[in-house]
C-alpha positions as a LaTeX table, in Angstrom:
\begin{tabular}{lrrr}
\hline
Residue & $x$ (\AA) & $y$ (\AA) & $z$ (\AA) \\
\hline
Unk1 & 140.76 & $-6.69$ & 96.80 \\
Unk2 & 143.33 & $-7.53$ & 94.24 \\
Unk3 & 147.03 & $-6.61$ & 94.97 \\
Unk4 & 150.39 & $-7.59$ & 94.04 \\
Unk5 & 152.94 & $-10.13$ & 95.47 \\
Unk6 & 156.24 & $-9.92$ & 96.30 \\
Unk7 & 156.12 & $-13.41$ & 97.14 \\
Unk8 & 158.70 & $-15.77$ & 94.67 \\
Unk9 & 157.92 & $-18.86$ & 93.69 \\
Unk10 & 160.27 & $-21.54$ & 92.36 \\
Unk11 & 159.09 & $-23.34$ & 89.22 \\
Unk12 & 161.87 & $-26.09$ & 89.69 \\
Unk13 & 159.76 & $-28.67$ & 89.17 \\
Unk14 & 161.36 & $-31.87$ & 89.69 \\
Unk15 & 158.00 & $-33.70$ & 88.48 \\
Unk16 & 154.74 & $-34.18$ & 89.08 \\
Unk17 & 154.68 & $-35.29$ & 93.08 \\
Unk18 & 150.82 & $-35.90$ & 93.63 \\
Unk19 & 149.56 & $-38.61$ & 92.32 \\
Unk20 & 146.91 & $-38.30$ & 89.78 \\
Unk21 & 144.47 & $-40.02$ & 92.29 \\
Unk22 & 145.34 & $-38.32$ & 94.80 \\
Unk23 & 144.62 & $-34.75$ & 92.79 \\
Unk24 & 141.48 & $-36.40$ & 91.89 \\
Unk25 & 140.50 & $-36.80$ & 95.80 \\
Unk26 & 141.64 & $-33.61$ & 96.63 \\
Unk27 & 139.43 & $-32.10$ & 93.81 \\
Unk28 & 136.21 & $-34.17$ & 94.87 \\
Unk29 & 136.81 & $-33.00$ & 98.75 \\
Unk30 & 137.50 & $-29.18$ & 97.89 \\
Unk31 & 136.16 & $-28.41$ & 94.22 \\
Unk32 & 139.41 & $-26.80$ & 93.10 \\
Unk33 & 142.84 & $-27.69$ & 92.58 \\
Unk34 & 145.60 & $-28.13$ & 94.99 \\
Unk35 & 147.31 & $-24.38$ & 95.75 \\
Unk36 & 144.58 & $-22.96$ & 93.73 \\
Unk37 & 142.05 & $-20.67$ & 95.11 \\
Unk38 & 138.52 & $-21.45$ & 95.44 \\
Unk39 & 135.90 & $-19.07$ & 94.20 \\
Unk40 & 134.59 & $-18.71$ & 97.79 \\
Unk41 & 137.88 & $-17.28$ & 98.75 \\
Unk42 & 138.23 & $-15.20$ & 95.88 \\
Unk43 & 134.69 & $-13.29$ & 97.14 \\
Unk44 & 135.82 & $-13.14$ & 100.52 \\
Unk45 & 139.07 & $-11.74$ & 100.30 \\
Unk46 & 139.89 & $-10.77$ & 97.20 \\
Unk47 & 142.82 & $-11.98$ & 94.21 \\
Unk48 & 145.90 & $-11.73$ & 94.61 \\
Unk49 & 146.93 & $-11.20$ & 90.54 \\
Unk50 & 150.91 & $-11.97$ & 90.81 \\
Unk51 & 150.22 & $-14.83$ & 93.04 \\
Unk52 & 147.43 & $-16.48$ & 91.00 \\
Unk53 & 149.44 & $-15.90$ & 88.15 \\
Unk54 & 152.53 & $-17.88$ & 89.78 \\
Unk55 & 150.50 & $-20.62$ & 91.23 \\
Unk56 & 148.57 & $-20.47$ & 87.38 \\
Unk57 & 152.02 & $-21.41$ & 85.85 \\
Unk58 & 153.10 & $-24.01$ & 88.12 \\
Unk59 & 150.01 & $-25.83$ & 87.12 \\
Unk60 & 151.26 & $-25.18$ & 83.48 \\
Unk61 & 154.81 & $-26.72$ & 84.34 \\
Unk62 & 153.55 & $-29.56$ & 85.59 \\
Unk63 & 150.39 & $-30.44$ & 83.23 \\
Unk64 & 153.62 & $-30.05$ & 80.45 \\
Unk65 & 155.80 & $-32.58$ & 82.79 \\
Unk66 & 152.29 & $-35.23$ & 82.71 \\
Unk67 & 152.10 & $-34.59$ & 78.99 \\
Unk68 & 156.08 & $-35.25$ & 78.43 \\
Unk69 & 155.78 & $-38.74$ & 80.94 \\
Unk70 & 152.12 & $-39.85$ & 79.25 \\
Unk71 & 154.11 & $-39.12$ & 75.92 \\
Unk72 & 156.84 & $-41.43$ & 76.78 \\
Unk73 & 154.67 & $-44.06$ & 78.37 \\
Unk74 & 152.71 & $-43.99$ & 74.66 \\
Unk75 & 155.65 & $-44.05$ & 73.09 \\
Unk76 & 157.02 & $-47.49$ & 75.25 \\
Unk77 & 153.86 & $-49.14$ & 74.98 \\
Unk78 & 153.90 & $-49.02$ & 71.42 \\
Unk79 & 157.04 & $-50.63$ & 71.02 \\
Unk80 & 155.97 & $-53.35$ & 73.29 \\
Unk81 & 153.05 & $-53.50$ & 71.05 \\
Unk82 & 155.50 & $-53.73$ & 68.00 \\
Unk83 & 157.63 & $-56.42$ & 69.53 \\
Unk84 & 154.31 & $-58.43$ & 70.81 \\
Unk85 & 152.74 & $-58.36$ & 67.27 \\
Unk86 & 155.74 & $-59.54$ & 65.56 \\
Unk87 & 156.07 & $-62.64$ & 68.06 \\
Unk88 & 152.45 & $-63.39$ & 67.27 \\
Unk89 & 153.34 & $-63.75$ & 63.67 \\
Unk90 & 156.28 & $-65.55$ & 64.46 \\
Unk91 & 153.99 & $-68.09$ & 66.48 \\
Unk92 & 151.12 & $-68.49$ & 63.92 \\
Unk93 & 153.94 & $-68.94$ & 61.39 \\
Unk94 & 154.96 & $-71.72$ & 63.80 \\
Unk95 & 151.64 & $-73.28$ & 64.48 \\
Unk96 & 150.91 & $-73.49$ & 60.61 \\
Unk97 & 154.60 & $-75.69$ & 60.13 \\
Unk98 & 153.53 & $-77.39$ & 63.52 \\
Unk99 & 150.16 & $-78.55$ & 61.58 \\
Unk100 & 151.74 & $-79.18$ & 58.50 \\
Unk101 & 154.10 & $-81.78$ & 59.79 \\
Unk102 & 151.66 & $-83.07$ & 61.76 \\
Unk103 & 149.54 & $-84.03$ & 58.35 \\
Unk104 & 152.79 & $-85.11$ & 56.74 \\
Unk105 & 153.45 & $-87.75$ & 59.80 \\
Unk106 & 149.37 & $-88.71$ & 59.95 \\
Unk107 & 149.87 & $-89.46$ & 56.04 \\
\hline
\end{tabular}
């Protein structure tokens, strides 16, 4: 049975409240997404199209909010990586004038 909804949904979505493990248990335990319906359900009663299609964009929202925060993350990490490999440089700079005077007191 497929019928509509007049059922609103708010797609305020202040960010992405489940964990990513926690999605990941829920998936293992039920073989479907949180809010999503399973394929059993869908034979026994049926699809509710407006509904599906709400819950179906919600998921969009907040895969979009992950990608925006992962993006972010990247983006941080690489700038740590920046900073980190110009200290390195800085040090092995270091070490060669360390070992340099060293040979200049041994002489």
């Amino acid at each position: 049975m497929i019928c509509g909804s007049s059922t609103f949904l708010e797609f305020a979505v202040t960010g992405i409240r489940t964990a990513l493990a926690e999605i990941e248990r829920y998936i293992k335990a039920n073989k479907h997404l949180p809010d999503v319906v399973s394929a059993a359900q869908v034979q026994q009663k049926g699809l509710d199209l407006a509904e599906n299609q709400a819950v179906l964009l919600k998921k969009i929202e907040e895969l979009t909010l992950y990608v925006i925060r992962q993006d972010k993350q990247l983006q941080e990490l690489k700038d740590i990586n920046k900073k980190l490999k110009a200290q390195n440089i800085l040090l092995e700079r270091q070490a060669l004038e360390i070992n340099r005077l060293k040979k200049m007191i041994g002489k």
